[in-house]
N, C-alpha and C positions, 0 to 999 in steps of 0.2 A: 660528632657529626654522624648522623644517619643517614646509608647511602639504599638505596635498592637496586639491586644488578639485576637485568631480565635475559633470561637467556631460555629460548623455549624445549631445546631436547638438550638430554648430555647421552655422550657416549664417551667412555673411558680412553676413545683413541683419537677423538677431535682437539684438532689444534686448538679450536676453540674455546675448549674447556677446558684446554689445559691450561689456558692462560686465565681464566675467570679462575678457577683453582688457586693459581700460583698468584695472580691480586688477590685473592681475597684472603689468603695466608698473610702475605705483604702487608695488605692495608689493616689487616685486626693487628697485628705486632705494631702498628702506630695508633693503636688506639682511636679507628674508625669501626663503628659499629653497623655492621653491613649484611643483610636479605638477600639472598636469591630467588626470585620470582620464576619459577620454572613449573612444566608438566610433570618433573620428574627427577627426582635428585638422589645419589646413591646412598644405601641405606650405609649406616656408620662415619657418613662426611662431618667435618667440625662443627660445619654450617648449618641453621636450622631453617628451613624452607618456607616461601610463601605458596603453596601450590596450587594452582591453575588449573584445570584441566578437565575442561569440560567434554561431553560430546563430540565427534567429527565424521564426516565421511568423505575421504577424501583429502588434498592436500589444499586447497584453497580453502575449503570449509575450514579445516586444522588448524591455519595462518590466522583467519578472521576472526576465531572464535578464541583462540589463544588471547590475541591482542583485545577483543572485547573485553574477556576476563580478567586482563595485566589491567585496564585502564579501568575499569569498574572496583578491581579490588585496590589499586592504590589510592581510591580516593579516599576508601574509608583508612585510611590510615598516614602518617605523620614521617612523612619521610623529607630529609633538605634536598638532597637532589634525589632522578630517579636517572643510573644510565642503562639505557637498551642498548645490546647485542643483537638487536631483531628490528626488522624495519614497522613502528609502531609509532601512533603520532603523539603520545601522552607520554615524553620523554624530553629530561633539560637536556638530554647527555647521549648520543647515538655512536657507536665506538663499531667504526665500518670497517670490523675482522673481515665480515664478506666482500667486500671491496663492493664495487657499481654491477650489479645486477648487467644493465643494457654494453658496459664494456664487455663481460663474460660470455654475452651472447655472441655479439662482434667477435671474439676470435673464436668460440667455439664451430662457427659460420665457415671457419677458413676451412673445416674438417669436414664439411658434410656437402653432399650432392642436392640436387633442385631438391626432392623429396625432404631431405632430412631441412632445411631452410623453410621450408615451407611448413612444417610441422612445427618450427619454433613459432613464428609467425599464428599460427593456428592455436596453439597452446594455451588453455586458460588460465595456467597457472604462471608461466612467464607474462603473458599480461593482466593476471593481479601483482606481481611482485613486482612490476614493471612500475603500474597504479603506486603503488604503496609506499615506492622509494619518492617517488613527485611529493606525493603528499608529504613523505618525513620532511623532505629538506626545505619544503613550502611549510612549513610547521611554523605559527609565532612562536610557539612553546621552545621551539629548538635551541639553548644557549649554546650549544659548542659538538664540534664534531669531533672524535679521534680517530686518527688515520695510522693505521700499524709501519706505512711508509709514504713518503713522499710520491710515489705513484699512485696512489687512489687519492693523497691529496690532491695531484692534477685532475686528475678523474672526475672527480668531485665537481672542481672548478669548471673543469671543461665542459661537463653536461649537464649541470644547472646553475651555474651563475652564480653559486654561493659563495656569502662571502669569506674572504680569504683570514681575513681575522677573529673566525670562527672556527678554523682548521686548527688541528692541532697534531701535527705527526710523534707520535709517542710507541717506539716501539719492546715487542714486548720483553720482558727478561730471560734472563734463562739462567739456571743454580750451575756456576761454573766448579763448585765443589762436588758436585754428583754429576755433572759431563764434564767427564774429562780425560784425556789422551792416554791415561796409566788406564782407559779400561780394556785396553787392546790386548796387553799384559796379561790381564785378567782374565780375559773371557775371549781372544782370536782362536786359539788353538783347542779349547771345548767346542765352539760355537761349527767351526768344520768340522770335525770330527764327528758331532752329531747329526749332522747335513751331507756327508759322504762328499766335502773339497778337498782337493789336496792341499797339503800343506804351503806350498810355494805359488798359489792360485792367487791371478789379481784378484781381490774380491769389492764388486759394488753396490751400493748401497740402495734402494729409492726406498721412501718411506710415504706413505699415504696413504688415502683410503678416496675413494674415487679418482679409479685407473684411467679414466679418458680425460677428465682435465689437468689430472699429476702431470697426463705424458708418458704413461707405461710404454704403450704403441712404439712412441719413439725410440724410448730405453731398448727394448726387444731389438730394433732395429738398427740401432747403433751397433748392442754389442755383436748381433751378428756378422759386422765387418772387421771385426777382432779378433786376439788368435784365441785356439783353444783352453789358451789359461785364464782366460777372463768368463768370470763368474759375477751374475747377478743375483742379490737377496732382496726378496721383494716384502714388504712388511707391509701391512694395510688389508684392509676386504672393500671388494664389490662385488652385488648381488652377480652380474655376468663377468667373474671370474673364467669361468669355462673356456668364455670366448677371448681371456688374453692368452689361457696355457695352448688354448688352438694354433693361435698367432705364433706363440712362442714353437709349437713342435713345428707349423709350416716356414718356419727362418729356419732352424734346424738348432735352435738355442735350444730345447726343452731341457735339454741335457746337464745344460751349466745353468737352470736357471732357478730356484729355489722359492715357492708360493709359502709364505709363512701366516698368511692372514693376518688380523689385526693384533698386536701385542700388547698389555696394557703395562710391561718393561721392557722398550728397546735399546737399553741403555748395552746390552752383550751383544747386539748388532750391528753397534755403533764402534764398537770394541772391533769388530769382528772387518772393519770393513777397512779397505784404502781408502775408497773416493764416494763420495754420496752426489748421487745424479736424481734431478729431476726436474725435467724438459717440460716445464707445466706450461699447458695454454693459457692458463691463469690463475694466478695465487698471489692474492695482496700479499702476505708476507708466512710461509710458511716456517711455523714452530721448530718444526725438524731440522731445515735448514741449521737455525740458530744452535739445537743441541749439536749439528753435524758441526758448525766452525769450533763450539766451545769442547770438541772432541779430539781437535784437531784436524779433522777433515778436511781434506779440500772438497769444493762447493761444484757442480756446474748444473747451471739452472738456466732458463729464458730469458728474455728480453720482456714481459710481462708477467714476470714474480717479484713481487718486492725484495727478497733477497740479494736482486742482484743488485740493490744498492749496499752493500756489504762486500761485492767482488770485486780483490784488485788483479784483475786478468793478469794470467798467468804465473801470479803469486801466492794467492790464495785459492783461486780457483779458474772459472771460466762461464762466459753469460754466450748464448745464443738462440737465434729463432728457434724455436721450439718443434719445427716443423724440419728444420736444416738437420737432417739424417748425417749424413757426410763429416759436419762442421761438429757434431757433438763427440760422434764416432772419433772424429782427430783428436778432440781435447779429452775425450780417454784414454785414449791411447798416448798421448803425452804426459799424461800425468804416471801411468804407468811406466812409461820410460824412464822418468826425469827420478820417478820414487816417490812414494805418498810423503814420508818423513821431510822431503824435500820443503813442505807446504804446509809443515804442522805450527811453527810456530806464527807464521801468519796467519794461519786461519785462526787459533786459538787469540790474538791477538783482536780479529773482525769485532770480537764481541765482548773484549776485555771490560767494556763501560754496560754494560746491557744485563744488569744483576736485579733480580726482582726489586731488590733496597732500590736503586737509582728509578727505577719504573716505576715503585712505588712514593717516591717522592716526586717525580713530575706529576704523576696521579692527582697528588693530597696537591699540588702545588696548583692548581686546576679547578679542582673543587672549591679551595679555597679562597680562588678568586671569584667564583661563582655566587658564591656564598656570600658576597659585601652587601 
């Protein structure tokens, strides 16, 4: 079976790619032979690239002329399915990591004043992406959708009418032999020590890279209703970084609060941490997450992150508005009371079934219906 996977940029610290990665490790060990159609692929990957990449100026130019290129050059070439990562209409297979585009806007909305609402509204590039997602899902081409969780399946549902027996919720894996709770062991007491915490510091986690829809803002502001021994590691990059350490020295967190940028091993972090927090406006299902429960971590995340279909409150972790300062702030500080240890072996549990092998067999199991 020959597959082509389109996915248009990679960076070494997108969730994104780490799961196009980790499938396509997956699916060549069962003997799927599979393309990466990208602008850009790292040099020394197992995978050998179809590359794309023409011209741009600008990010709508960049989109248009990407997906130009994806459908121009797969034609000349022989593949059974093609799945897109990217919203493009010459695809059997659309696998919606980004989740719905017009939901993202909707809550990013809840954060901004007339001005900033108004400039979404204005934006040429949210109404090409806008444009672009109608067209996918109006696609005859389109055999089947994947939905990383049952919330962008609704999603789905709810803002285009699509139908339901073309969803398919498949979420992604994660190597529970390389996250795993013995790396606290390993790597807690280096990981502060090189970061100036103290030894007996609650320490938490957020991991992402785009700080206004993770939920940084909030994190900042949580643990500033916490006591002095609570310490945040922040792992990820945004170009206006400056303006979250602002935020952070005007709560008066600067102190406890640790900018590490993006890492392309957070696995001593994850070691290094009690509780992994992130308060996202919006994340179909973030990857971190899944390494935080198979680390043992307890989770607490929003009420629009896929993740929180994984949390069994106040066992494994904690789900809230994303905007609920107060209510995140409690459920740190509970978990700190109660003991991270407390909630390891539930969280390690969340994801006991969710190993690249099992993803990569609903995958092939997909395809292969596809395929009759």
């Amino acid at each position: 079976m020959k597959i082509a996977l389109v996915r248009q940029r990679y960076t070494p610290f997108g969730g994104a790619e780490r799961f196009v990665a980790n499938a396509m490790r997956a699916l060549d060990a069962d003997g799927v032979s599979l393309t990466m159609v990208t602008r850009r692929w790292p040099k020394g990957a197992e995978f050998e690239p179809l590359i794309c990449d023409p011209f741009y100026l600008g990010n709508v130019w960049r989109d248009k002329s990407f997906a130009r290129c994806v459908c121009h050059s797969l034609a000349t070439h022989d593949f059974d399915l093609v799945q897109s990562h990217e919203r493009i209409p010459c695809c059997d297979i659309y696998r919606a990591g980004d989740g719905v585009h017009r939901e993202w806007l909707a809550q990013r909305r809840r954060i901004l004043g007339p001005l900033g609402k108004l400039s979404i509204l204005l934006n040429p590039y949210h109404r090409h992406v806008l444009a672009a997602e109608s067209r996918l899902f109006a696609s005859s081409r389109l055999k089947a959708v994947i939905c990383n969780s049952q919330m962008v399946k609704e999603e789905i549902q709810r803002h285009f009418n699509f139908p339901a027996e073309k969803l398919h919720v498949i979420y992604s894996g994660v190597d529970l032999d390389v996250f795993h709770p013995n790396l606290k062991a390993v790597h807690r007491n280096a990981v502060l020590t090189r970061h100036n915490i103290p030894t007996g510091a609650t320490v938490y986690l957020f991991v992402g890279s785009g700080f206004e829809r993770k939920g940084l803002a909030a994190a900042l502001q949580a643990l500033a209703k916490l006591p002095a021994s609570a310490y945040l590691l922040v792992v990820g990059k945004d170009k206006k970084q400056k303006q979250f350490i602002r935020l952070a020295e005007k709560l008066g967190v600067a102190s406890r609060t640790r900018f590490l940028s993006g890492q392309q091993d957070v696995k001593p972090f994850y070691g290094a941490a009690d509780t992994f927090v992130l308060p996202t406006l919006y994340d179909p299902f973030p990857n971190a997450a899944l390494e935080a429960f198979a680390c043992g971590l307890p989770v607490i995340t929003s009420t629009k992150s896929g993740a929180a279909e994984l949390v069994r409150e106040g066992e494994n972790g904690f789900v809230c508005d994303a905007l609920d300062i107060g209510t995140i702030a409690e459920a740190m500080a509970s978990i700190a009371t109660r003991g991270s240890a407390a909630f390891e072996s539930a969280a390690r549990n969340a994801v006991a079934g969710l190993s690249p092998a099992a993803m990569s067999g609903q995958l092939l199991a997909l395809y292969r219906s596809l395929c009759k």
